[in-house]
C-alpha positions as CSV (number, residue, x, y, z in Angstrom):
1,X,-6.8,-26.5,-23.1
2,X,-5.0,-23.8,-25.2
3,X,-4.5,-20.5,-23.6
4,X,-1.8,-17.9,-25.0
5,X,-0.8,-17.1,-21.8
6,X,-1.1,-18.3,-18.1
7,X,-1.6,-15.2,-15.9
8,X,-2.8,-12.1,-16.9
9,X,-2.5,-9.6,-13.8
10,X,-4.7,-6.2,-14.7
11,X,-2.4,-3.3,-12.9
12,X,1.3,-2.6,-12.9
13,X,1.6,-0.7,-9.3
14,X,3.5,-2.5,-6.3
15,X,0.6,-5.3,-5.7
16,X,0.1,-6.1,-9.2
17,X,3.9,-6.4,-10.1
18,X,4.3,-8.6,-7.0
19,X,1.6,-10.7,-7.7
20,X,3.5,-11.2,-11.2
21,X,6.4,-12.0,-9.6
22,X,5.2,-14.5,-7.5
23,X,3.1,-16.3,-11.1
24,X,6.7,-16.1,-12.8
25,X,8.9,-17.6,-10.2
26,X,6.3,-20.6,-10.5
27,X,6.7,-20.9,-14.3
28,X,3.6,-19.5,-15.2
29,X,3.7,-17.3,-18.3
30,X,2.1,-13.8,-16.9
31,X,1.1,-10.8,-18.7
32,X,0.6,-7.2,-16.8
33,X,-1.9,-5.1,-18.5
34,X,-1.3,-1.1,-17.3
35,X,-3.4,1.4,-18.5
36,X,-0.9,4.5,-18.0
37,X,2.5,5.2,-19.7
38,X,4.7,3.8,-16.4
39,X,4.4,0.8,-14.1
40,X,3.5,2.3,-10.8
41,X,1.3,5.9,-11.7
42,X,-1.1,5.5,-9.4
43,X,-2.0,4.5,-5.9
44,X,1.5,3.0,-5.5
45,X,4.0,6.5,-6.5
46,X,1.5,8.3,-4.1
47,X,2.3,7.0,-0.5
48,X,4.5,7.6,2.5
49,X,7.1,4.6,0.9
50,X,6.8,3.1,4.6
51,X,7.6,0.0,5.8
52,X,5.1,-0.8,8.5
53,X,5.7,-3.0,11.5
54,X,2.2,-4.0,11.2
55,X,0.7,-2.5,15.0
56,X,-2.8,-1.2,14.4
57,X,-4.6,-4.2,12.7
58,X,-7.3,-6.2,14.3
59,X,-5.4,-9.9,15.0
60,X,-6.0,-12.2,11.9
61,X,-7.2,-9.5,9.7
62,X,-5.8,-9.5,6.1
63,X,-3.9,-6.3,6.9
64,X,-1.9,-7.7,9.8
65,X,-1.5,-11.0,8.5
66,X,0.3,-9.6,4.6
67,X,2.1,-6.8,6.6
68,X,3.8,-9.0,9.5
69,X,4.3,-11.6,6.7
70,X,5.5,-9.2,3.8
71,X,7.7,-6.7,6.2
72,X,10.3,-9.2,6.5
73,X,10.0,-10.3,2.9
74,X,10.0,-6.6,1.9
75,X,13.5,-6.2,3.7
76,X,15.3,-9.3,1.9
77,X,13.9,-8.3,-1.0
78,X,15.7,-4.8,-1.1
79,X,18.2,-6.0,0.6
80,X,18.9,-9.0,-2.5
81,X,18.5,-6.2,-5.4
82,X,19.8,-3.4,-3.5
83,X,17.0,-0.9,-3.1
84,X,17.6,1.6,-1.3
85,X,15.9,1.8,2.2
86,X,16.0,2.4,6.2
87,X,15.5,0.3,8.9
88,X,14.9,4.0,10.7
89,X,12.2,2.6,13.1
90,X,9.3,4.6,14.3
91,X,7.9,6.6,17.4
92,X,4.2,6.5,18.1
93,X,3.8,9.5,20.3
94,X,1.1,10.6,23.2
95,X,1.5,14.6,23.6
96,X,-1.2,14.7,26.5
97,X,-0.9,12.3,29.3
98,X,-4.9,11.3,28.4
99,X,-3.3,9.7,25.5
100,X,-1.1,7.6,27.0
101,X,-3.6,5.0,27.8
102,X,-3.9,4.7,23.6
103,X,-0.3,3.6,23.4
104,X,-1.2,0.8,26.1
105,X,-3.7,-0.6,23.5
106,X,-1.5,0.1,20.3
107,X,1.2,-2.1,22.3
108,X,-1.2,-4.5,23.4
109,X,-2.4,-4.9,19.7
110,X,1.0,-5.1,18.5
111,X,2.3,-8.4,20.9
112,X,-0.9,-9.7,19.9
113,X,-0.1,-9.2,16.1
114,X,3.5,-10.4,17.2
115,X,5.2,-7.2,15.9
116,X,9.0,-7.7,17.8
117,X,10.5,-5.1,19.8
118,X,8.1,-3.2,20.9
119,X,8.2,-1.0,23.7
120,X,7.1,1.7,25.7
121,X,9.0,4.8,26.6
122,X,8.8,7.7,28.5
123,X,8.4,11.4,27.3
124,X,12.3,11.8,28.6
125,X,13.1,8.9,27.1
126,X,11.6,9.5,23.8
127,X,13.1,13.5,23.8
128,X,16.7,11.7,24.5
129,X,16.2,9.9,20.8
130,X,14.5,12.6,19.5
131,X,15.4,15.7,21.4
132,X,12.8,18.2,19.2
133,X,10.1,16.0,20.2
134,X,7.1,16.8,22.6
135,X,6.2,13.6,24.3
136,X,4.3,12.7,27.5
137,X,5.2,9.0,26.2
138,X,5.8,7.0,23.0
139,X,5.9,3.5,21.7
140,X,9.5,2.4,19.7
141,X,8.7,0.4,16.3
142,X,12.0,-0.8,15.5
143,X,10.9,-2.8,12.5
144,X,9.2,0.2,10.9
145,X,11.3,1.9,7.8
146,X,11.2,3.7,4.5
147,X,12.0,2.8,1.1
148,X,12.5,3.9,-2.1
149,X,8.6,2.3,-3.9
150,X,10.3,3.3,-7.5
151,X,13.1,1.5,-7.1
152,X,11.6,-1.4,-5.7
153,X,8.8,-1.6,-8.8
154,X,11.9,-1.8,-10.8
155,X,13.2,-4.3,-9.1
156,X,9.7,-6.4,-9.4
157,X,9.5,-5.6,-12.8
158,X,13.4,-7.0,-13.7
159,X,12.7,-10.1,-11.9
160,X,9.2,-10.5,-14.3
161,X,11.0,-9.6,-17.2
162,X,14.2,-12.3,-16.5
163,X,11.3,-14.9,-16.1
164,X,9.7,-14.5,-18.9
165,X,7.1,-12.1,-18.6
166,X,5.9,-9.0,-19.7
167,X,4.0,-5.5,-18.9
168,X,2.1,-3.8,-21.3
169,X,1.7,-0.5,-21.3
170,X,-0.6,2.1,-22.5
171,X,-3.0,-1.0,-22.2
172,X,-6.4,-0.6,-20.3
173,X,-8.4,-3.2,-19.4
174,X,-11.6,-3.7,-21.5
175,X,-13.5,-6.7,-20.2
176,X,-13.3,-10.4,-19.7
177,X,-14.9,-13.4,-20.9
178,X,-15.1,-16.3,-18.8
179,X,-14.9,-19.4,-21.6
180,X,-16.9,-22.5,-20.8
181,X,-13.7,-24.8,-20.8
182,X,-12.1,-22.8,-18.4
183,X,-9.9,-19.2,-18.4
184,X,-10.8,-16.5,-19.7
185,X,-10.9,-14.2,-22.9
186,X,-10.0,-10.7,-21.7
187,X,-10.2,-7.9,-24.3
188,X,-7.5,-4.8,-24.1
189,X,-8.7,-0.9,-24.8
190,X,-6.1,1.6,-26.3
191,X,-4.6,2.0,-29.7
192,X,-4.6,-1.7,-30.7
193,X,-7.6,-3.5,-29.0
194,X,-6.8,-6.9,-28.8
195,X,-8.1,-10.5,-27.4
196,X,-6.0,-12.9,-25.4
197,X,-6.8,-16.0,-23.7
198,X,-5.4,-16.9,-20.2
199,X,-5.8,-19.3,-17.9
200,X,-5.8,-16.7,-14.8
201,X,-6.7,-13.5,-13.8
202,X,-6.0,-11.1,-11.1
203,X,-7.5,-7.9,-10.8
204,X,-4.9,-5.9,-8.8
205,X,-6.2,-2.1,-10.4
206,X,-6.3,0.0,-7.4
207,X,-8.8,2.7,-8.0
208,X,-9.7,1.5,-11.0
209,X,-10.3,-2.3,-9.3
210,X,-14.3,-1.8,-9.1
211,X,-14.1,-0.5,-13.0
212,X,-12.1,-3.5,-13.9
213,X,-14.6,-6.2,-12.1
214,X,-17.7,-4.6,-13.4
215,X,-16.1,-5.5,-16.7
216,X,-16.4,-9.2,-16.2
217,X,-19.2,-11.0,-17.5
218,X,-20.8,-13.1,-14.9
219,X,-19.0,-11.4,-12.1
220,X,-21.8,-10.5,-9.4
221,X,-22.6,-7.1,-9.0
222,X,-23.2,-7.3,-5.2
223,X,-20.1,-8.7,-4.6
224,X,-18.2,-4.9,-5.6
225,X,-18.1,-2.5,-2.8
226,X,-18.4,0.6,-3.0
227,X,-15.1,2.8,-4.0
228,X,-14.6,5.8,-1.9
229,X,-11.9,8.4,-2.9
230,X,-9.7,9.0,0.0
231,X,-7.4,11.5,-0.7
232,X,-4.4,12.8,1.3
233,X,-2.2,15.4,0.5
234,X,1.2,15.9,1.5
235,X,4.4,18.8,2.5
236,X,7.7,19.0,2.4
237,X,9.5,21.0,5.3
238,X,12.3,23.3,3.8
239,X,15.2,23.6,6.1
240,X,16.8,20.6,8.9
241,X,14.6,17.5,9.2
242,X,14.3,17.9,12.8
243,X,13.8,13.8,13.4
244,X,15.4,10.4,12.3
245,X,13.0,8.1,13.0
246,X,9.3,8.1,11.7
247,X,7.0,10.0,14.1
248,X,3.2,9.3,14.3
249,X,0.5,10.7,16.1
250,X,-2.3,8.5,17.6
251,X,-4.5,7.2,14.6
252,X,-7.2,9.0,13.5
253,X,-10.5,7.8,12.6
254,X,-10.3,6.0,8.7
255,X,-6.1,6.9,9.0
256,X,-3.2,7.1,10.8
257,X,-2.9,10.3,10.9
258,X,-0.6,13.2,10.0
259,X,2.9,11.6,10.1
260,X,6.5,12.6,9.6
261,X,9.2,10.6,7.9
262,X,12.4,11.8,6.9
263,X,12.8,10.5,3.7
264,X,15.8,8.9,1.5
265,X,17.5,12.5,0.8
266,X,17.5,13.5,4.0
267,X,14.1,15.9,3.3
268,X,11.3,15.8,5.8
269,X,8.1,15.0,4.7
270,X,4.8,15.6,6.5
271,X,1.3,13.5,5.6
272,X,-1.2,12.7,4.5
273,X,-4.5,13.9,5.8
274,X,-7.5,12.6,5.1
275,X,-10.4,14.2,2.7
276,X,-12.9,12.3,1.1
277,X,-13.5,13.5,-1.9
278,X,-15.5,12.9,-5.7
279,X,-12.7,12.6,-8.6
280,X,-9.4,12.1,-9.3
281,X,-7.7,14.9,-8.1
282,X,-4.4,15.4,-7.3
283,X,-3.7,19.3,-6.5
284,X,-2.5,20.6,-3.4
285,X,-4.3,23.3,-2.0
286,X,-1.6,25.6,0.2
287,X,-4.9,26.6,2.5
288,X,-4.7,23.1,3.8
289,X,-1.0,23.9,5.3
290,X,-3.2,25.2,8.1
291,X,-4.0,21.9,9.8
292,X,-0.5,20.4,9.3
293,X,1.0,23.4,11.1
294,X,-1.7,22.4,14.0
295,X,-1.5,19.0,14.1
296,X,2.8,19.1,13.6
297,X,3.6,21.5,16.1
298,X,1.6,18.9,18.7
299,X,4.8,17.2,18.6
300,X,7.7,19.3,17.4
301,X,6.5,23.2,18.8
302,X,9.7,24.6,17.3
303,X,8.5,24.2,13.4
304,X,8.6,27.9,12.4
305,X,6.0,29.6,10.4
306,X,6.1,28.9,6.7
307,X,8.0,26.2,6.5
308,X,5.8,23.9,5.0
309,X,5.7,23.7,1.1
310,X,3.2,21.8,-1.0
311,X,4.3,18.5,-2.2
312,X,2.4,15.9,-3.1
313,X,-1.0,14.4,-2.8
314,X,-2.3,10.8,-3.0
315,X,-5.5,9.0,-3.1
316,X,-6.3,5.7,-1.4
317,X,-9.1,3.3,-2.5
318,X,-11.0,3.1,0.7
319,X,-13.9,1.1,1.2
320,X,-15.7,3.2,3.8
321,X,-16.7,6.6,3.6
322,X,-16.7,9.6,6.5
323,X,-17.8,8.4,9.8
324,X,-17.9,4.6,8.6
325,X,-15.5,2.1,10.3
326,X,-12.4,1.1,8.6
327,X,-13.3,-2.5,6.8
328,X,-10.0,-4.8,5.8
329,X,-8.8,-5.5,2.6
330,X,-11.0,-7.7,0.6
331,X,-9.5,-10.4,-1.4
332,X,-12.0,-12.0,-2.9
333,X,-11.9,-15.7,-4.8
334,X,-13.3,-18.1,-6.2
335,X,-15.5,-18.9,-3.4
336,X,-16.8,-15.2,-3.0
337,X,-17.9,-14.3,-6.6
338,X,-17.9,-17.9,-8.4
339,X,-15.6,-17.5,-11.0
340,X,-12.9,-20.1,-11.6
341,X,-9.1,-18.5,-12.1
342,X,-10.3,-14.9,-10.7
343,X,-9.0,-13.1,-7.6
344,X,-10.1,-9.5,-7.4
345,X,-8.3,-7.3,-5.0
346,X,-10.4,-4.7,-3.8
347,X,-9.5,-1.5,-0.9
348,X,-6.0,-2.5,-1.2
349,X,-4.4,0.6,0.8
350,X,-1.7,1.0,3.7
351,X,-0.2,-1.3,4.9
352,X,-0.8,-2.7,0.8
353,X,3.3,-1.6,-0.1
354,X,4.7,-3.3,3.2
355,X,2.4,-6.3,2.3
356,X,2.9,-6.7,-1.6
357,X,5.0,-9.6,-1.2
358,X,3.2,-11.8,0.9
359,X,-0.3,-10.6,-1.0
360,X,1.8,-11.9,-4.3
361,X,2.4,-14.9,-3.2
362,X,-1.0,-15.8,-1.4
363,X,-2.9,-15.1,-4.7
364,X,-0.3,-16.7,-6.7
365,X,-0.5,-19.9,-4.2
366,X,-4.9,-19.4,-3.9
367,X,-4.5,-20.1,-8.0
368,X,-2.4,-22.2,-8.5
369,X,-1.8,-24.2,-5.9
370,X,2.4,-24.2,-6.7
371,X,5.1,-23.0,-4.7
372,X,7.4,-21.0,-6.5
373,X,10.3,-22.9,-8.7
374,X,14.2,-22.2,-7.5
């Protein structure tokens, strides 16, 4: 059968250039189709750039099984093409000894997801790594980090573009085709609408992955769950980051919570809450500087009043809404919605940047069934 290309992956953030990657490296001709001007606009520019160690997830879930896989792939990666990172580790803290119990379960989830290192610390031991921080106990992540997500979408797309492969921007998805002999004709919005044949296709859109499945012909309606807005805004601290390792509150329902990092400048960096919200909106509101300041000084007292600037905010594509339990990832083939070639990636949020490497090469593999060439 002719196709004009091989792969055609519809989004150019972190799991959709990794997903190339992985097509490439097995000689498959791959396409990326990205609606905005820039690889990486959405979901993937608007996160903590944390590496996880992979210690919340329910054993054999997607989420623990791409992070534990794709933290250590992450690492070499950036290590091989120099992007920058740091292996700073992370403290999960208890500030009231009724919490401490909740680390006991964290660490007990993590040995079962075999995250290495672990351990659990006293309050004096924590404040002698951290000494600003309030802790009646804490569990060490060693394995936990932060990175530079920029850099290493550059360094996904490079490796792409050395293998023969390209992104096209300020190209939306418009629909798909499936074709009787096999592939699929997907049609392109934008200035110059356009047809092309492939052989594959991935559907690695983010927010926009419900949109893009909807588009298919054939694919099944019932098999597209809902798409909630999660939003989660972010601010910078102005003055001394008062910690160098990642520090994390006990999770909160649908989130981890309100977390610090310091991040690649040496800037700390508090978020994100959670809102759920209706559109596509990315403003800051100051007012919500309120609730950091409450939830912050839980664990470092000493931050003074206004020091706590509006940064940043980001929405996730969750699959549950308020008060719902947190569903994992769903990557759904073949066998879900009956379409030969397809994978759809749908909820795809933390830990999706730690695991985009090992979700790359699982969809690449579920395909094609070819390991990658030298």
């Amino acid at each position: 059968m002719a196709f004009e290309t091989d792969v055609i992956i519809v989004g150019a953030g972190a799991v959709g250039l990794a997903c190339a990657r992985a097509f490439a490296a097995r000689g498959f001709e791959t396409i990326v189709l990205e609606r905005e001007a820039g690889i990486g606009q959405g979901v993937s520019s608007r996160n903590s750039e944390v590496i996880h160690g992979g210690l919340y997830y329910p054993t054999g879930s997607l989420k623990a099984r791409f992070c534990s896989i794709g933290r250590g792939l992450m690492y070499s990666f950036l290590d091989l093409h120099k992007v920058d990172h740091a292996k700073c580790g992370k403290l999960v803290v208890a500030t009231e000894k009724d919490e401490v119990p909740r680390l006991q379960a964290i660490l007990d989830q993590a040995g079962a997801n075999g995250v290495p290192g672990m351990r659990l610390i006293s309050g004096e031991e924590a404040r002698a790594l951290e000494p600003n921080l309030r802790a009646e106990a804490a569990l060490v992540s060693p394995e936990s980090g932060v990175m530079d997500s920029h850099g290493y979408m550059e360094a996904l797309a490079g490796e792409l573009s050395a293998r023969g492969g390209a992104i096209a921007l300020n190209t939306p998805f418009a629909g798909a085709t499936p074709r009787p002999e096999g592939g699929f004709v997907v049609r392109t919005g934008g200035d110059q609408t356009t047809e092309v044949t492939t052989r594959y296709l991935v559907i690695a859109a983010g927010l926009g992955a419900q949109m893009a499945a909807a588009a298919i012909e054939g694919y099944p309606a019932a098999q597209i769950p809902k798409l909630h807005y999660g939003k989660g805004v972010y601010f910078a601290l102005t003055g001394k980051a008062p910690f160098s390792h990642l520090v994390y509150p006990l999770p909160i329902p649908g989130a981890l919570g309100t977390h610090y990092r310091r991040d690649l400048g040496g800037q700390g960096r508090f978020g994100p809450d959670l809102e759920f919200v209706e559109t596509e909106d990315y403003s800051v509101d100051p007012a919500r500087a309120g609730a950091f300041y409450d939830t912050i000084r839980r664990f470092w007292p000493d931050l003074p009043d206004d020091a706590l600037v509006p940064d940043y905010a980001g929405i996730r594509p969750k699959l549950h809404g308020p008060g719902e339990a947190m569903p994992d990832w769903r990557i759904d083939t073949p066998a879900v919605h009956g379409l030969h070639g397809l994978i759809t990636l749908f909820g795809i949020e933390s830990p999706g940047l730690t695991g985009s490497l090992a979700i790359g090469e699982a969809v690449a593999g579920e395909l094609t069934q070819a390991r990658p060439q030298g």
